[in-house]
Short mmCIF file of the C-alpha atoms (twelve columns), coordinates in Angstrom:
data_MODEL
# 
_entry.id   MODEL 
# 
loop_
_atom_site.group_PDB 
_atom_site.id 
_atom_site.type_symbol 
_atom_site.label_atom_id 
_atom_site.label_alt_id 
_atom_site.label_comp_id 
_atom_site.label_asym_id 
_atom_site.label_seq_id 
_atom_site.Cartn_x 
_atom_site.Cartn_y 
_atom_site.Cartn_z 
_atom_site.pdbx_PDB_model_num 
ATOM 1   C CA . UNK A 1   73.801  27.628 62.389 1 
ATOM 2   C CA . UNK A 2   73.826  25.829 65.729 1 
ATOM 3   C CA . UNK A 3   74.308  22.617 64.107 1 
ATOM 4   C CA . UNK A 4   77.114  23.725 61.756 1 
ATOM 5   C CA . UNK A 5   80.519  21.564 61.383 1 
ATOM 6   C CA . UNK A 6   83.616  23.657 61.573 1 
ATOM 7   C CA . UNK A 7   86.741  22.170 60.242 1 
ATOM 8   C CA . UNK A 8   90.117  22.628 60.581 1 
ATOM 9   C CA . UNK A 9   91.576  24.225 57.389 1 
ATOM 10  C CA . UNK A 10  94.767  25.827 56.600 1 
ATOM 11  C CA . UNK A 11  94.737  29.506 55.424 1 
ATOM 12  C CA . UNK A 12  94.926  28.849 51.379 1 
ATOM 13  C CA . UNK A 13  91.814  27.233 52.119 1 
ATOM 14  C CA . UNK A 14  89.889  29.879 53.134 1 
ATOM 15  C CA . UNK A 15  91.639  32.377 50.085 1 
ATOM 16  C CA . UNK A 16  90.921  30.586 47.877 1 
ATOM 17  C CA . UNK A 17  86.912  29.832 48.716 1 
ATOM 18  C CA . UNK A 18  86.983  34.145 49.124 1 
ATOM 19  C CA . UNK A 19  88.737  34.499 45.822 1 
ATOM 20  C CA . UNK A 20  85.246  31.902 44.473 1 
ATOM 21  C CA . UNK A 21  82.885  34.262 46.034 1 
ATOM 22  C CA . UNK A 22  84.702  37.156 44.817 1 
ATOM 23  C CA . UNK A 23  84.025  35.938 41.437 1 
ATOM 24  C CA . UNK A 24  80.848  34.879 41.826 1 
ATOM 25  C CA . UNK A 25  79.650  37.851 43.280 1 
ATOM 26  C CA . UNK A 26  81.476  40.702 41.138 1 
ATOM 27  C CA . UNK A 27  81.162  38.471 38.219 1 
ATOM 28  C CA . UNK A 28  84.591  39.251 37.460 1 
ATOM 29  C CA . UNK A 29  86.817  36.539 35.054 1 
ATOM 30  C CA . UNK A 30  89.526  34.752 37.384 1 
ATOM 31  C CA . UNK A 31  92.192  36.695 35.489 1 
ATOM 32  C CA . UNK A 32  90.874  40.086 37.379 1 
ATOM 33  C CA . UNK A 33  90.482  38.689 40.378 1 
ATOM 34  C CA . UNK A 34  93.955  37.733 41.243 1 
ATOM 35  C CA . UNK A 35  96.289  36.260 44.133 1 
ATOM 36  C CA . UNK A 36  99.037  39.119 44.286 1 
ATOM 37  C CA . UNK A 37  100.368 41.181 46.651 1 
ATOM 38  C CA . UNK A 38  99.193  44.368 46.263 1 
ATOM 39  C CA . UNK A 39  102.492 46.448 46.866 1 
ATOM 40  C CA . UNK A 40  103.517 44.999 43.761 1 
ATOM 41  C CA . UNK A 41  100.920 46.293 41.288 1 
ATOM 42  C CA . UNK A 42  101.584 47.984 38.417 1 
ATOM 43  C CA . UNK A 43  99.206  49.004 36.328 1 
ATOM 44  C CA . UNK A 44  101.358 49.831 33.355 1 
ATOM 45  C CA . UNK A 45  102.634 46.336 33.423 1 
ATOM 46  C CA . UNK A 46  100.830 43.864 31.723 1 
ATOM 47  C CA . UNK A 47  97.389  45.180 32.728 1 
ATOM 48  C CA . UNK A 48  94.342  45.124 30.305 1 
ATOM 49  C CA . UNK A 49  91.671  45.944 31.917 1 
ATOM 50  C CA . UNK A 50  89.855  49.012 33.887 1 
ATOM 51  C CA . UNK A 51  89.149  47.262 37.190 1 
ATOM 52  C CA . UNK A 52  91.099  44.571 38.881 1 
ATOM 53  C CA . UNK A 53  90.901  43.178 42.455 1 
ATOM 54  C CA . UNK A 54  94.438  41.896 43.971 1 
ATOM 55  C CA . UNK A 55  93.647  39.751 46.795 1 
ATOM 56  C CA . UNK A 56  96.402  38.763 49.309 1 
ATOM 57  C CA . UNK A 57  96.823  37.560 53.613 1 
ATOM 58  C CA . UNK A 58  98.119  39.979 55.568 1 
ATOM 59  C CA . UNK A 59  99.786  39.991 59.458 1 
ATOM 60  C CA . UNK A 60  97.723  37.140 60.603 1 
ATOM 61  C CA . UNK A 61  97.749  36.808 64.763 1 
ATOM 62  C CA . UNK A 62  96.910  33.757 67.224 1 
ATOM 63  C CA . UNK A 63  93.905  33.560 69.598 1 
ATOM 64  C CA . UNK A 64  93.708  31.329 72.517 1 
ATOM 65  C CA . UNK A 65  95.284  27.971 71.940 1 
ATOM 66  C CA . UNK A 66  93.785  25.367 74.113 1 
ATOM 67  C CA . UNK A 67  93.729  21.386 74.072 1 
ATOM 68  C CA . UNK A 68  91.049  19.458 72.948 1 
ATOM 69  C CA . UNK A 69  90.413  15.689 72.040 1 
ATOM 70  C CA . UNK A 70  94.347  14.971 72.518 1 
ATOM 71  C CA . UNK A 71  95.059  17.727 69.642 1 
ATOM 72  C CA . UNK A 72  95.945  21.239 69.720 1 
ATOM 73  C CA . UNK A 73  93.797  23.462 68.870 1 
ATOM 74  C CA . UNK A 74  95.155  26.060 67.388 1 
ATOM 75  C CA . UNK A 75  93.471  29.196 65.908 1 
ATOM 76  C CA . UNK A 76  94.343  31.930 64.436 1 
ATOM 77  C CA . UNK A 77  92.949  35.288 62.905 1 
ATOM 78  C CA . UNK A 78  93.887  35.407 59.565 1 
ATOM 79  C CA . UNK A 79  93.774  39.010 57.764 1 
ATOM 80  C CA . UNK A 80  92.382  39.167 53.894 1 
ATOM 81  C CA . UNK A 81  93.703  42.676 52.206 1 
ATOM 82  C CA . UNK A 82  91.500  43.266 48.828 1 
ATOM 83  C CA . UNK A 83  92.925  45.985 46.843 1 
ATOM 84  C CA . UNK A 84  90.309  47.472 44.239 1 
ATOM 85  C CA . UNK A 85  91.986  49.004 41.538 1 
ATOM 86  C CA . UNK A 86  89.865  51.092 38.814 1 
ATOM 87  C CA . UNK A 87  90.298  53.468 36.142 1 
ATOM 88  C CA . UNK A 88  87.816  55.791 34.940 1 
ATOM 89  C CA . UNK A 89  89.196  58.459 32.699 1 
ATOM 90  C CA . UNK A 90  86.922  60.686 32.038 1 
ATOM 91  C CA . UNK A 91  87.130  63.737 34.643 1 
ATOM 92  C CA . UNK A 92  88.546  66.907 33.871 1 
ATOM 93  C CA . UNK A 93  92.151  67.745 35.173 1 
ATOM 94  C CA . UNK A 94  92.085  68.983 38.955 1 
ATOM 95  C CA . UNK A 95  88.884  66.651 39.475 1 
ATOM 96  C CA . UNK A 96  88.322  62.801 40.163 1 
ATOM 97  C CA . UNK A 97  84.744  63.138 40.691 1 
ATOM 98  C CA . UNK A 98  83.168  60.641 38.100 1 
ATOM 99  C CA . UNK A 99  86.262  58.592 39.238 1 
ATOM 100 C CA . UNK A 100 84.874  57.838 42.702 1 
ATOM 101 C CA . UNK A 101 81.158  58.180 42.764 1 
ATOM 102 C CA . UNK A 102 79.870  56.916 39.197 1 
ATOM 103 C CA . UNK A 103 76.966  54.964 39.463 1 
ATOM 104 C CA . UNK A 104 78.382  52.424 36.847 1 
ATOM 105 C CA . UNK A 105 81.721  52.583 36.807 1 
ATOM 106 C CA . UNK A 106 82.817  54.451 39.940 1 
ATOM 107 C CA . UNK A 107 85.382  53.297 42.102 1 
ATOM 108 C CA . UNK A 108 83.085  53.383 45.469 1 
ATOM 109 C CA . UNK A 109 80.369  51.571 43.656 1 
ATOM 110 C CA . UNK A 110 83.213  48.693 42.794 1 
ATOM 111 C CA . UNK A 111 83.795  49.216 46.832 1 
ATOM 112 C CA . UNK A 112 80.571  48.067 47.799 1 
ATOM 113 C CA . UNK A 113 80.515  44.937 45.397 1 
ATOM 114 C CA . UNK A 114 83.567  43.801 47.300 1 
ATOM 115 C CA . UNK A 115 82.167  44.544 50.607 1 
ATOM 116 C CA . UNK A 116 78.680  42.583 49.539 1 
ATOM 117 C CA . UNK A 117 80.744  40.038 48.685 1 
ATOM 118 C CA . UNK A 118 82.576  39.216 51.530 1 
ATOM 119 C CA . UNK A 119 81.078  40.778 54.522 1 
ATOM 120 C CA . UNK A 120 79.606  37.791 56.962 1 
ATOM 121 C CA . UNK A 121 80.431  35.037 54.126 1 
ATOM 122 C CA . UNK A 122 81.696  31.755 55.658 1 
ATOM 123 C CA . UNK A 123 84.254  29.645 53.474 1 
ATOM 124 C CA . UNK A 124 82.531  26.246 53.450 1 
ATOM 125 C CA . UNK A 125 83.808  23.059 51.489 1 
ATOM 126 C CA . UNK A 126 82.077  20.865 49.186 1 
ATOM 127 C CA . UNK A 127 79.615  19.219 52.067 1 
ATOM 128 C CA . UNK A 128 78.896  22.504 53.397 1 
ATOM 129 C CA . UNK A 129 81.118  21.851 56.861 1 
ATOM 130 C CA . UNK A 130 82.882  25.960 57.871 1 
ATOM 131 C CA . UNK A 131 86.415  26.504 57.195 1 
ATOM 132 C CA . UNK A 132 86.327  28.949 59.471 1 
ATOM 133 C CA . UNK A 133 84.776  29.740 63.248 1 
ATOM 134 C CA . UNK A 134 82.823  32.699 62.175 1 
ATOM 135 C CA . UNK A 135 81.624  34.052 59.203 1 
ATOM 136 C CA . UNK A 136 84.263  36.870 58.218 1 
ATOM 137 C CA . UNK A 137 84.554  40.120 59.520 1 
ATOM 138 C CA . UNK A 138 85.322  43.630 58.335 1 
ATOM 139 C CA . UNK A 139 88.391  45.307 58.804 1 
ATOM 140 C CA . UNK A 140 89.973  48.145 57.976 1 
ATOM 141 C CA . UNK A 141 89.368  50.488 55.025 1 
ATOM 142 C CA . UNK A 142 92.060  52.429 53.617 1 
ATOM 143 C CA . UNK A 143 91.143  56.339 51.585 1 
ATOM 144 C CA . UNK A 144 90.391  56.005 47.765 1 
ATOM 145 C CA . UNK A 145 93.622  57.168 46.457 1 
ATOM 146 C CA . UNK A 146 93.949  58.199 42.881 1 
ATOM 147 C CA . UNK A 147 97.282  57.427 41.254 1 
ATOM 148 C CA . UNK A 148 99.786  60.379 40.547 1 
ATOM 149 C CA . UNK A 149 101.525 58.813 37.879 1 
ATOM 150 C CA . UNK A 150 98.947  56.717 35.951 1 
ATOM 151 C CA . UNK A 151 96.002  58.949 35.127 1 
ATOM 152 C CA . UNK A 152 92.557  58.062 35.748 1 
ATOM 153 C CA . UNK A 153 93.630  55.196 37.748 1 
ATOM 154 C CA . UNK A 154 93.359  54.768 41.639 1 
ATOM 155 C CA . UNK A 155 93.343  52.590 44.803 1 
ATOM 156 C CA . UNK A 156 91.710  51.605 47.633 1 
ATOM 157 C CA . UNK A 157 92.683  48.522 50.650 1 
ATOM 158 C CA . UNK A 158 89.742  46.778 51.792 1 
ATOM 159 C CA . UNK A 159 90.510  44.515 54.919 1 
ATOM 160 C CA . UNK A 160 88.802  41.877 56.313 1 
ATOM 161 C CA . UNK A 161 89.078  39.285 59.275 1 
ATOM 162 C CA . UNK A 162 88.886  35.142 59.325 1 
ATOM 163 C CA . UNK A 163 89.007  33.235 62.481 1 
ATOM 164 C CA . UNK A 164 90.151  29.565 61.248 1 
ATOM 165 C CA . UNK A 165 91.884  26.003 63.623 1 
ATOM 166 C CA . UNK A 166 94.510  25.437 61.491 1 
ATOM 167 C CA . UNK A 167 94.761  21.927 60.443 1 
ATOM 168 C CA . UNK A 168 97.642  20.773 62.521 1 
ATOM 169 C CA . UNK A 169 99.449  17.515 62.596 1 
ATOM 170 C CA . UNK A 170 100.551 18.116 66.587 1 
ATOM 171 C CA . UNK A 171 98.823  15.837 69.277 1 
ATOM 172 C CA . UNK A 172 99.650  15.410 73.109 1 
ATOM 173 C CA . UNK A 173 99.155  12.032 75.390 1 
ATOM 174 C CA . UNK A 174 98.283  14.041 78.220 1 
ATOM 175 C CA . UNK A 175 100.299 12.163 80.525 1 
ATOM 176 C CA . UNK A 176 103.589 14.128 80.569 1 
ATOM 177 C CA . UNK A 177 104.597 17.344 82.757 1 
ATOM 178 C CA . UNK A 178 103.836 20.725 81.563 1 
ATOM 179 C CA . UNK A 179 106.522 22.392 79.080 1 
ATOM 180 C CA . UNK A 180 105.749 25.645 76.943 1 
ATOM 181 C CA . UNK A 181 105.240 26.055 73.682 1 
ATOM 182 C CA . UNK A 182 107.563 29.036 73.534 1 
ATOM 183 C CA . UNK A 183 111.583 28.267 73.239 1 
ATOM 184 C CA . UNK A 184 113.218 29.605 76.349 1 
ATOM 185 C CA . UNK A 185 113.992 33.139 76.867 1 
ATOM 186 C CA . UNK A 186 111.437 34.345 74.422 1 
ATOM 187 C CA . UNK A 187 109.827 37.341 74.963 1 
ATOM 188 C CA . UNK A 188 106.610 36.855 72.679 1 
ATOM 189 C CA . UNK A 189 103.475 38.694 73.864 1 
ATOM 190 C CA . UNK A 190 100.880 37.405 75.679 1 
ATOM 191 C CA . UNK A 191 102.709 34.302 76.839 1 
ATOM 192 C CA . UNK A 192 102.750 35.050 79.999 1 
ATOM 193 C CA . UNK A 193 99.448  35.487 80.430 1 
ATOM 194 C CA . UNK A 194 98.450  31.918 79.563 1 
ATOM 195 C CA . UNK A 195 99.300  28.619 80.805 1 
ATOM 196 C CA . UNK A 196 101.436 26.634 79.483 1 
ATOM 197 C CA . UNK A 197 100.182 23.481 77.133 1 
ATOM 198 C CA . UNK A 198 101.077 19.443 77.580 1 
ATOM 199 C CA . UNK A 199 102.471 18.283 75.038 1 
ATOM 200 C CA . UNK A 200 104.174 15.008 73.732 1 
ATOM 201 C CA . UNK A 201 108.005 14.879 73.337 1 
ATOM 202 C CA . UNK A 202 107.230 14.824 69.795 1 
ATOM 203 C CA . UNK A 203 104.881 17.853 69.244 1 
ATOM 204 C CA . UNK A 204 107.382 19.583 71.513 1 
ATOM 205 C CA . UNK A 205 110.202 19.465 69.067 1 
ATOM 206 C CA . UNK A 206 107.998 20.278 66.098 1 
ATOM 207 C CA . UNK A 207 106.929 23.784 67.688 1 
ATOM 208 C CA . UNK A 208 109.645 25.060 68.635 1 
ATOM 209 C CA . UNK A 209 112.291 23.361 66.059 1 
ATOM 210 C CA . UNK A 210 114.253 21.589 68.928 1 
ATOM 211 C CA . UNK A 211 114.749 17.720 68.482 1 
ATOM 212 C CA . UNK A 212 114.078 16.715 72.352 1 
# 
C-alpha cells in the first residue's frame, strides 16, 4: 500500500464505486441496490422484492485543510448510510425471530453481507489509483427495527466513514497576505483553532461567494 496513488475525487465518485462493490459482493441486481434516501422508503410503493439496500451520503464534515503544490487541499469525511430492508414473513404474531436470525434469509445475516462488503474497501478507479485516503471505515449501527405497519418487513441503518480530497478547482500563488477562508463574523467551529490559508484573489471569492 505504501506505493498507492490517491486521487482527488468528488463524493459521487466514491458512491458510486460502493454501490459496484455492493453489487458485486451481495450479488444483488442494480435495481435492489439503489441511490435513495432512506427516509423516503416505502415499501408498499412500488417495491417487488424481499430485500433491498437504499444507499445514500449523510452529514459529511471537513478535516484539516492545508496547502499543497499551489492547491488546496481539501478533505473531507464523507458519511455512507446503507439501509437494509428485508421481509421475512413467516414468524408467528408476537415473534420476529426467523425475521432476524435466519440463516438464509434473516435480516442479520443480510447485515453481515453489507458489512463484508464494505468494511476496509477502498474506491479505486479504472488504473487502480484510491479515491479515497483510507480504506473506509465503520460507523454507526442503528437496532433492527421491524415495521409496525407492513408485516414481516423491517429495518436496519448501517453507517460507514470515507476520508476523500475533493477534486477542487481552487489554487493560491502564494505570494499574497493571509485572508480566511471563512466570511467575516462567522462563527463556524473549529476555525479558530487553525490558521488561516493564502489564497489568490480569485479562490478567495469562489469560497466564500464574494467577488473581491
Amino acid at each position: 500500500m505504501s506505493d498507492r496513488t490517491v486521487l482527488r475525487s468528488a463524493p459521487q465518485d466514491v458512491l458510486l464505486a460502493c454501490r459496484t462493490r455492493l453489487i458485486e459482493v451481495v450479488r444483488f441486481p442494480v435495481e435492489r441496490i439503489r441511490l435513495f434516501d432512506p427516509d423516503l422508503f416505502n415499501p408498499s410503493r412500488g417495491n417487488q422484492a424481499d430485500q433491498v439496500l437504499n444507499f445514500w451520503p449523510d452529514v459529511s464534515t471537513p478535516t484539516e485543510n492545508y496547502l499543497g503544490a499551489g492547491r488546496i487541499d481539501c478533505r473531507r469525511q464523507l458519511r455512507l448510510v446503507v439501509q437494509v430492508a428485508t421481509r421475512y414473513g413467516v414468524d408467528e404474531d408476537g415473534s420476529n425471530e426467523q425475521w432476524l436470525v435466519d440463516q438464509q434469509n434473516g435480516h442479520l445475516e443480510m447485515l453481515m453481507r453489507v458489512e463484508d462488503a464494505l468494511i476496509q474497501f477502498i474506491p479505486q478507479d479504472a488504473h487502480e489509483n484510491w479515491l479515497v485516503t483510507h480504506p473506509i471505515e465503520p460507523g454507526q449501527v442503528g437496532k433492527p427495527q421491524p415495521d409496525r405497519k407492513e408485516p414481516g418487513w423491517g429495518y436496519t441503518r448501517l453507517g460507514y466513514v470515507a476520508t476523500l480530497m475533493l477534486d477542487l478547482d481552487q489554487h493560491y500563488d502564494g505570494q499574497l497576505e493571509q485572508k480566511s477562508l471563512v466570511p467575516p463574523g462567522s462563527s463556524a467551529p473549529g476555525w479558530g483553532d487553525r490558521p488561516p490559508l493564502v489564497v489568490s484573489g480569485w479562490s478567495l471569492s469562489r469560497a466564500i461567494g464574494k467577488s473581491q
